[in-house]
ZAMARGU-4260 file (C-alpha; in steps of 0.2 Angstrom, whole numbers, plus 5000, padded with zeros to 4 digits):
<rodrens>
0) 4489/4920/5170 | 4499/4905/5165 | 4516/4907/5158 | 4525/4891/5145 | 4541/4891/5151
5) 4555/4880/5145 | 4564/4872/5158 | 4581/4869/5148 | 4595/4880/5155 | 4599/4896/5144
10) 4617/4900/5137 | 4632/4903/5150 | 4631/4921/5151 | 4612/4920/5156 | 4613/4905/5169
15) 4628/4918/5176 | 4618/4933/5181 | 4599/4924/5185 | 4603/4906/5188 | 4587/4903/5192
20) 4578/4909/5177 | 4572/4901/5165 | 4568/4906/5146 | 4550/4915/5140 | 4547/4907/5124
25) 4556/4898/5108 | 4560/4915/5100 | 4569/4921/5116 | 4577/4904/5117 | 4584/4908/5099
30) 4589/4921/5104 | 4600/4917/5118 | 4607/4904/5105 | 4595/4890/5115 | 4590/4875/5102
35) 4576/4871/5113 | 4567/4862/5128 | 4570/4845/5137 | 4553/4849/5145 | 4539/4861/5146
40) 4533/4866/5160 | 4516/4879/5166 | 4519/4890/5179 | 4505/4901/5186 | 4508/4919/5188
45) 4505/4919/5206 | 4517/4904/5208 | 4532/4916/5202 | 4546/4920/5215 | 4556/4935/5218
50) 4573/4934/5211 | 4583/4950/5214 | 4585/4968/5213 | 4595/4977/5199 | 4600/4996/5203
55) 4598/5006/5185 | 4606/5023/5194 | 4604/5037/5204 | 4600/5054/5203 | 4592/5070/5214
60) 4574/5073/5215 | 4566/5080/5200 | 4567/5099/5204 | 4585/5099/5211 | 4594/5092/5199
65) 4610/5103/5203 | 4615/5093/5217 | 4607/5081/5231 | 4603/5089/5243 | 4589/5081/5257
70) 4585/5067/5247 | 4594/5055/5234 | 4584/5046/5221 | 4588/5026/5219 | 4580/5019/5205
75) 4579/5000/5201 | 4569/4984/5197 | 4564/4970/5204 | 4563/4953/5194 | 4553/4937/5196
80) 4558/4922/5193 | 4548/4921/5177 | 4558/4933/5167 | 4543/4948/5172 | 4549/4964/5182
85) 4538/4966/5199 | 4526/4981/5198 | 4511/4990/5208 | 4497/4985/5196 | 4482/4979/5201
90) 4485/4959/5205 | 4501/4958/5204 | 4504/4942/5216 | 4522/4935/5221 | 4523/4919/5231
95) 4505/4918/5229 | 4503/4934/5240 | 4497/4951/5234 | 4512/4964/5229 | 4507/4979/5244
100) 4526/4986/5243 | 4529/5001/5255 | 4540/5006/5267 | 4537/4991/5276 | 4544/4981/5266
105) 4561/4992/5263 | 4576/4992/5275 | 4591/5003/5273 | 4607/5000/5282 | 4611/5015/5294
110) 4629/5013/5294 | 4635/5021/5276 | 4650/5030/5270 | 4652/5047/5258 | 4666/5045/5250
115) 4676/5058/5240 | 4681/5061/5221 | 4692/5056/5214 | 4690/5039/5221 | 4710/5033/5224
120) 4719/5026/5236 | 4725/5036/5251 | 4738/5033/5265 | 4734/5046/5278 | 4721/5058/5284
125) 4731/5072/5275 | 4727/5066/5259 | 4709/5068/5262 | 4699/5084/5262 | 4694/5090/5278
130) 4686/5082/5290 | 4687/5066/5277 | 4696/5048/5283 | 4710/5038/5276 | 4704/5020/5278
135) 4696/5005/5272 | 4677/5005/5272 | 4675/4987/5281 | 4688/4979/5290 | 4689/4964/5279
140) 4696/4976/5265 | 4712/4975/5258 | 4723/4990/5261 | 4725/4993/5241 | 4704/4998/5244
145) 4711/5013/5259 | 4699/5030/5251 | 4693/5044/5258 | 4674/5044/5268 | 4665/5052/5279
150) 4653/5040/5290 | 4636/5045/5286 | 4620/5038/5294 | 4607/5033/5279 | 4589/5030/5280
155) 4571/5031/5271 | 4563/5046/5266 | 4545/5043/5262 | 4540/5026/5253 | 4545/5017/5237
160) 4537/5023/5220 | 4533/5014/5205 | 4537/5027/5193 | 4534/5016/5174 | 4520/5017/5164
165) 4515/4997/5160 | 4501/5003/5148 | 4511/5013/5134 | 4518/5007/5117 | 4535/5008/5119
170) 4552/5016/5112 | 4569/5007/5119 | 4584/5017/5109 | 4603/5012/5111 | 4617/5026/5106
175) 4634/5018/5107 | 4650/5030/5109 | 4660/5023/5095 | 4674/5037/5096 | 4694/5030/5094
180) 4697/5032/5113 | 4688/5016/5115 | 4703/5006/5106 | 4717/5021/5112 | 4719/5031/5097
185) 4722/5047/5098 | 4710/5059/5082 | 4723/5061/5067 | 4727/5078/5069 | 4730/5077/5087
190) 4741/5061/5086 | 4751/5067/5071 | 4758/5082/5080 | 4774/5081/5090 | 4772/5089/5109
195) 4786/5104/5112 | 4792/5114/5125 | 4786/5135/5124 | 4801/5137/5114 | 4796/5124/5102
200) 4811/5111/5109 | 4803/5093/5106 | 4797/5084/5121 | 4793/5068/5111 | 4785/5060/5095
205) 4770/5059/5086 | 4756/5045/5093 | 4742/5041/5086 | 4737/5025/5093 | 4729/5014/5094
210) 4740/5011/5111 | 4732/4998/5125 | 4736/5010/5139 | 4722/5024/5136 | 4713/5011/5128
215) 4695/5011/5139 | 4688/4996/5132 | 4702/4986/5123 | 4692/4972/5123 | 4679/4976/5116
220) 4669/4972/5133 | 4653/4984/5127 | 4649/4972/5114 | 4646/4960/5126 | 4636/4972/5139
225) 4627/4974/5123 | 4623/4956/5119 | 4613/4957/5135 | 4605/4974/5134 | 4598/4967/5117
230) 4591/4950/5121 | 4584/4957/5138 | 4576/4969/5128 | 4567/4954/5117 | 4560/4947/5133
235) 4552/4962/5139 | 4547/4968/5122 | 4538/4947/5123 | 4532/4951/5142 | 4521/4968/5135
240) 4516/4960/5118 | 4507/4946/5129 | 4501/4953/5143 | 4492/4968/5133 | 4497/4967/5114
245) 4508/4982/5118 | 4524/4986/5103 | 4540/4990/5109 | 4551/4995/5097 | 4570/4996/5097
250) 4582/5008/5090 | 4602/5008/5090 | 4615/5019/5085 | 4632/5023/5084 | 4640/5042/5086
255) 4661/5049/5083 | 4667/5062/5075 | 4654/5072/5069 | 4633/5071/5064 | 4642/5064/5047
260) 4644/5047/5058 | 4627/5044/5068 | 4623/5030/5061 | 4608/5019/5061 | 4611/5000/5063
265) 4594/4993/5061 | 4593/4985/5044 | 4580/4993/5035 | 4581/5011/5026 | 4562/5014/5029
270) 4564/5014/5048 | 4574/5018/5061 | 4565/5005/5072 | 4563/4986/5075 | 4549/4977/5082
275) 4555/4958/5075 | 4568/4950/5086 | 4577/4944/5072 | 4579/4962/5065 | 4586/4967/5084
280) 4600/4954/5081 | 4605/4959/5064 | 4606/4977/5071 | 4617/4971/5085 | 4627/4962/5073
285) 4630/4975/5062 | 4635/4987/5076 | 4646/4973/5082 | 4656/4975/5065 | 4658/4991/5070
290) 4665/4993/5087 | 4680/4980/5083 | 4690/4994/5076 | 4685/5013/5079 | 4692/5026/5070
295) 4703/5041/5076 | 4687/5051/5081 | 4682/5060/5092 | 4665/5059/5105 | 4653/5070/5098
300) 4643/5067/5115 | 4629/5082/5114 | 4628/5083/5096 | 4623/5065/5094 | 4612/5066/5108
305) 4601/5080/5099 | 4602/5072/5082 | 4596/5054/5089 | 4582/5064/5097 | 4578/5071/5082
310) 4580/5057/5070 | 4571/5042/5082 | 4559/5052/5094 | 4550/5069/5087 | 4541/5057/5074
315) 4522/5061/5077 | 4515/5043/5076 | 4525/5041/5095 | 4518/5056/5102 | 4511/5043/5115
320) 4522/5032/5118 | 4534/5028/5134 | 4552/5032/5127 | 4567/5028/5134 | 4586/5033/5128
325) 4603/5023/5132 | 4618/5033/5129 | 4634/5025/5133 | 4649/5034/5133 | 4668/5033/5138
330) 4671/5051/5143 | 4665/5069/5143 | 4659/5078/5126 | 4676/5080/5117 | 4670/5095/5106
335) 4664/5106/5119 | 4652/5116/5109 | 4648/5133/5120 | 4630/5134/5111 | 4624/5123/5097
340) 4624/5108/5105 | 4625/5109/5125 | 4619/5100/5138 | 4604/5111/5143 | 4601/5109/5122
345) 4600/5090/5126 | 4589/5091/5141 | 4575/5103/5134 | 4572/5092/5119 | 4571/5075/5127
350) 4558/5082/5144 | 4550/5091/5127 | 4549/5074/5118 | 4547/5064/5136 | 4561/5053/5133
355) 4570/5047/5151 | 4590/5046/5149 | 4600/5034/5154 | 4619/5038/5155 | 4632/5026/5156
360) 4648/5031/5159 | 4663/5020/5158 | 4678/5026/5165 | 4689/5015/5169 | 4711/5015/5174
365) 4719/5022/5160 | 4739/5030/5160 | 4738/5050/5158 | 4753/5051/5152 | 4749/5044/5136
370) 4735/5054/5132 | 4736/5071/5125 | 4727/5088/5127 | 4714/5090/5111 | 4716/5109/5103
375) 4699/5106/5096 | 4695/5104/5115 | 4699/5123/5120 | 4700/5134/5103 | 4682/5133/5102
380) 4683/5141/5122 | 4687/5157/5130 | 4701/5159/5140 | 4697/5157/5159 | 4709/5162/5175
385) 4702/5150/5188 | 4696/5134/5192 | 4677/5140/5194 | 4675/5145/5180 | 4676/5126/5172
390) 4663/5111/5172 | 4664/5101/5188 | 4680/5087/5177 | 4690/5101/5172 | 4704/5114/5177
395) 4710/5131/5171 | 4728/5128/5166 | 4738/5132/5152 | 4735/5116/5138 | 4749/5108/5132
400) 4761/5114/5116 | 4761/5104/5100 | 4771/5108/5084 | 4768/5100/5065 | 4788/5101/5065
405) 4800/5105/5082 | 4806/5123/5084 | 4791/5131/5084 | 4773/5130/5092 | 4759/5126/5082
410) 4746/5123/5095 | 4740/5135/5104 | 4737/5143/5088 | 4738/5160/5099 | 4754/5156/5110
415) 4764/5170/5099 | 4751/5182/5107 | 4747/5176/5123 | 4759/5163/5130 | 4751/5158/5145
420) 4735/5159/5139 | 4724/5148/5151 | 4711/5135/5146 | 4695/5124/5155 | 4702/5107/5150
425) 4699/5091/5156 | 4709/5085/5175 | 4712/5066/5179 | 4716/5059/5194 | 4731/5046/5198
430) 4720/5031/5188 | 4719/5041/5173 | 4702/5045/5178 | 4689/5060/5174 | 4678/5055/5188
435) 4659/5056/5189 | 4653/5072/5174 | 4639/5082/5182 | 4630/5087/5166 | 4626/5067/5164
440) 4619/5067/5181 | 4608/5081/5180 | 4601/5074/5162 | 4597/5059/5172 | 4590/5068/5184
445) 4580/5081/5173 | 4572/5065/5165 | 4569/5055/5178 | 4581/5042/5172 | 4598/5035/5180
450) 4616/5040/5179 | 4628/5024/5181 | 4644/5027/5182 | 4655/5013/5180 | 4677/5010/5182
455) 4678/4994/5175 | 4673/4989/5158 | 4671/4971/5161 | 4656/4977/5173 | 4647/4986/5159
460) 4635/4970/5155 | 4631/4967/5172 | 4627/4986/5177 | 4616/4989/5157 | 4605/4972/5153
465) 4592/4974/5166 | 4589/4993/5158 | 4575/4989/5147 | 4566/4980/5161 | 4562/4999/5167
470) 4549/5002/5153 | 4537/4992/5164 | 4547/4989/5179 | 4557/5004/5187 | 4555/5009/5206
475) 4562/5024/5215 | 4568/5022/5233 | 4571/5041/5244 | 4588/5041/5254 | 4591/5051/5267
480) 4611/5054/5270 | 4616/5061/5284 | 4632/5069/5279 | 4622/5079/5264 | 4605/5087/5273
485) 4620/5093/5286 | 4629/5100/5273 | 4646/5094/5279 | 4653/5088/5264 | 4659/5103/5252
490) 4645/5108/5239 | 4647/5105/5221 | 4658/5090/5223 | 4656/5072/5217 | 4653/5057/5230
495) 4651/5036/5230 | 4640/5030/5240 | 4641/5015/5253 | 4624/5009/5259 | 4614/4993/5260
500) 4595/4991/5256 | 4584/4974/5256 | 4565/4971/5250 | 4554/4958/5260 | 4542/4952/5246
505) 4529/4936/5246 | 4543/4926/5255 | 4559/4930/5250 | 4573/4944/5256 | 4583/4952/5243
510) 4597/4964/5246 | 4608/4976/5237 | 4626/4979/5244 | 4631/4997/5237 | 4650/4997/5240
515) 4668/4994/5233 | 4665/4975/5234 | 4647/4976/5228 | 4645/4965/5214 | 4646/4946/5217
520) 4656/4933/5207 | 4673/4936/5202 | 4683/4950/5196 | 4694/4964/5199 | 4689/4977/5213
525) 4687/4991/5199 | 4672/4977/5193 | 4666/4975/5208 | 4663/4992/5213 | 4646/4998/5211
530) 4643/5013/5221 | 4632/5025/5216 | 4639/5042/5211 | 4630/5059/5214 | 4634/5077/5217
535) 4632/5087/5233 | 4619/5098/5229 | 4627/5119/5229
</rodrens>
């Protein structure tokens, strides 16, 4: 097989991430906002190099997808350097050498590290949980990067798998949270209300937003990670058009609020789908309008998940194709529906449909004590009297008063009855943070797709472009960890992982550094980190 490659260097952001790459064709160049070639060169199939690994999550074994267990699931690809993901089909040459990758050709550093949720800096053993340290990870670690671990010996268990289909048409849809969180606002009637005491005294003023310090992405860093999920997307949609006249469509929405605001960006009312690069970019743009300036919503996680599912995937003429969903969120479901729309509710329709999830969770620093409990968080609830009763990101506490005017309580709207009435509602940590939310790991996991869990939003591009590279390019790699087929870490709990892995194929070594300082290139630690997160299983 020969490719035409254009040997002009793309656009900055691309010559960032794979320096050595080069671009597929004139309509990727266009794309890319390349005017075009200085030369042409051919390069033979078998002449193409191995570039690098991209991890696209993590997730239990399909069957245990309460917890991990013996086993954890790491799921990448593997790129050459002619923009094509490495897989196990027949002939499949790198370096002029036949792709046999086994477990020969994986190694897996035996010194790793659990560490404990929530992930923040600790001064002595007594801020850990039992049996946990207070330390840095490596000894060239600034202090500022002192958590909580446990060392942990991690090794192989059984040998990679190629888990894609490369002979499928092909669904890639995109859902973008969209919700006022993103920019810091606060949903009207929640910021419009002034917080009191249980006597109705005034505790402060009325805050909507939008206000920088609970802003999670103030800059608007997902349009970028969206730039590249989008025009990676038209080189693999070009890579399975030549290679057997495959379509790959792409679909991208937007959800806040309520099913009112799923909106479809591609530009054309017959169809939720685009196959024409050109019609990818005008979708992109179009959501790009949007996300500037989100309204005072809120994340209508579940609901918009079903209704995507419904809208893009239970049509009949794609009974047979490959589908994949990206969801990106900033948070946990802020409505908290107890039975229309659920998680289980989200997970039975997309293994019925066969669409593997992806979740991408941003959850960077934010300062609690600008954010606000949500009365449309708990009144749709029960009252609850402890802890166990909650999801893994919450606790039973009373929430906090709210009035339309001081001198008396508004919210809870059943404080006159009961007081100290006692509600699951969301905890954060001393970042601000929620920490990893295990229903979006077991989706992941029920679908055989990834959960990547991410503290920074400046990393968002380079933890989401490679994703559509796992319609024809994902592998799965078994962990063992010591720490968890003990069962020495309590069960239930979130944990990061610290590990190292490295591939030998045709003649190159690549490696994937899995820890608080993971990501090369510049940048602060948060955007750095890339620790896989995962639950013990119970």
């Amino acid at each position: 097989m020969i490719h035409r490659l254009c040997t002009r260097p793309s656009a900055q952001t691309w010559m960032r991430r794979l320096t050595t790459m080069s671009v597929v064709s004139l309509t990727s160049a266009a794309l890319f906002g390349v005017a075009g070639c200085d030369t042409v060169a051919l390069i033979s199939f078998s002449e193409r190099q191995f570039l690098d690994i991209y991890p696209v999550g993590a997730a239990a074994p399909g069957g245990q997808c309460e917890g991990v267990g013996n086993e954890l699931k790491l799921r990448f690809v593997m790129m050459a350097d002619d923009l094509t993901p490495i897989t196990n089909r027949p002939g499949e040459v790198v370096d002029n050498v036949q792709v046999n990758f086994g477990a020969d050709s994986v190694r897996v550093s035996n010194s790793g590290r659990v560490f404990s949720m929530p992930d923040e800096l600790c001064a002595t053993n007594s801020d850990c949980p039992s049996g946990f340290t207070c330390d840095v990870a490596s000894t060239n670690l600034s202090p500022t990067l002192k958590r909580c671990f446990k060392a942990s010996d991690v090794g192989l268990r059984g040998t990679p798998r190629f888990v894609s289909d490369t002979t499928k048409n092909q669904l890639f849809g995109v859902l973008y949270e969209n919700s006022g969180s993103l920019r810091g606002w606060m949903p009207t009637d929640v910021g419009s209300l002034t917080p009191v005491n249980d006597d109705g005294t005034s505790t402060g003023s009325a805050d909507s937003g939008p206000n920088a310090a609970r802003a999670t992405d103030n800059d608007s860093a997902r349009k970028a990670a969206l730039i590249g999920l989008t025009s990676f997307w038209q080189i693999a949609r070009d890579n399975a058009e030549r290679e057997n006249s495959r379509r790959t469509l792409y679909g991208l929405w937007t959800f806040a609020g309520s099913s009112a605001q799923v909106i479809s960006h591609i530009p054309n009312d017959d169809s939720l789908w685009a196959s024409r690069p050109e019609t990818v970019v005008q979708a992109r743009e179009r959501l790009a309008d949007s996300v500037n300036n989100p309204s005072a919503t809120r994340a209508n996680v579940f609901e918009a998940m079903t209704l995507v599912l419904e809208q893009g995937f239970a049509d009949a003429s794609f009974a047979d194709y490959d589908k994949t969903l990206v969801v990106f969120v900033d948070g946990p479901d802020d409505l908290r529906l107890k039975q229309s729309h659920t998680a289980d509710t989200v997970i039975d329709r997309a293994a019925a449909l066969g669409v593997r999830l992806f979740l991408v969770h941003l959850d960077p620093k934010l300062n609690a004590d600008s954010l606000r409990d949500d009365f449309v968080y708990y009144e749709q609830q029960d009252e609850c009297s402890a802890d166990s009763e909650c999801k893994n990101f919450e606790q039973c506490r009373k929430p906090q008063r709210f009035a339309i005017t001081p001198g008396s309580v508004t919210y809870p709207s059943n404080h006159g009855e009961n007081p100290d009435a006692q509600y699951c509602m969301p905890k954060r940590d001393a970042n601000g943070r929620i920490g990893a939310i295990s229903e979006y790991a077991r989706m992941a996991c029920e679908t055989e797709g990834g959960y990547i869990y991410v503290t920074s939003a400046t990393s968002l591009r380079q933890r989401m472009e490679n994703l559509p590279f796992t319609m024809d390019g994902m592998w799965e790699l078994g962990l063992e960890v010591s720490q968890l087929e003990r069962k020495s870490v309590p069960a239930g709990e979130a944990y990061r992982l610290q590990t190292e892995f490295s591939v030998d194929l045709g003649n190159e070594n690549k490696s994937v550094n899995f820890s608080q300082l993971g990501t090369s290139g510049q940048g602060s630690d948060d955007s750095r980190d890339n620790r896989p997160a995962f639950f013990a299983a119970p």
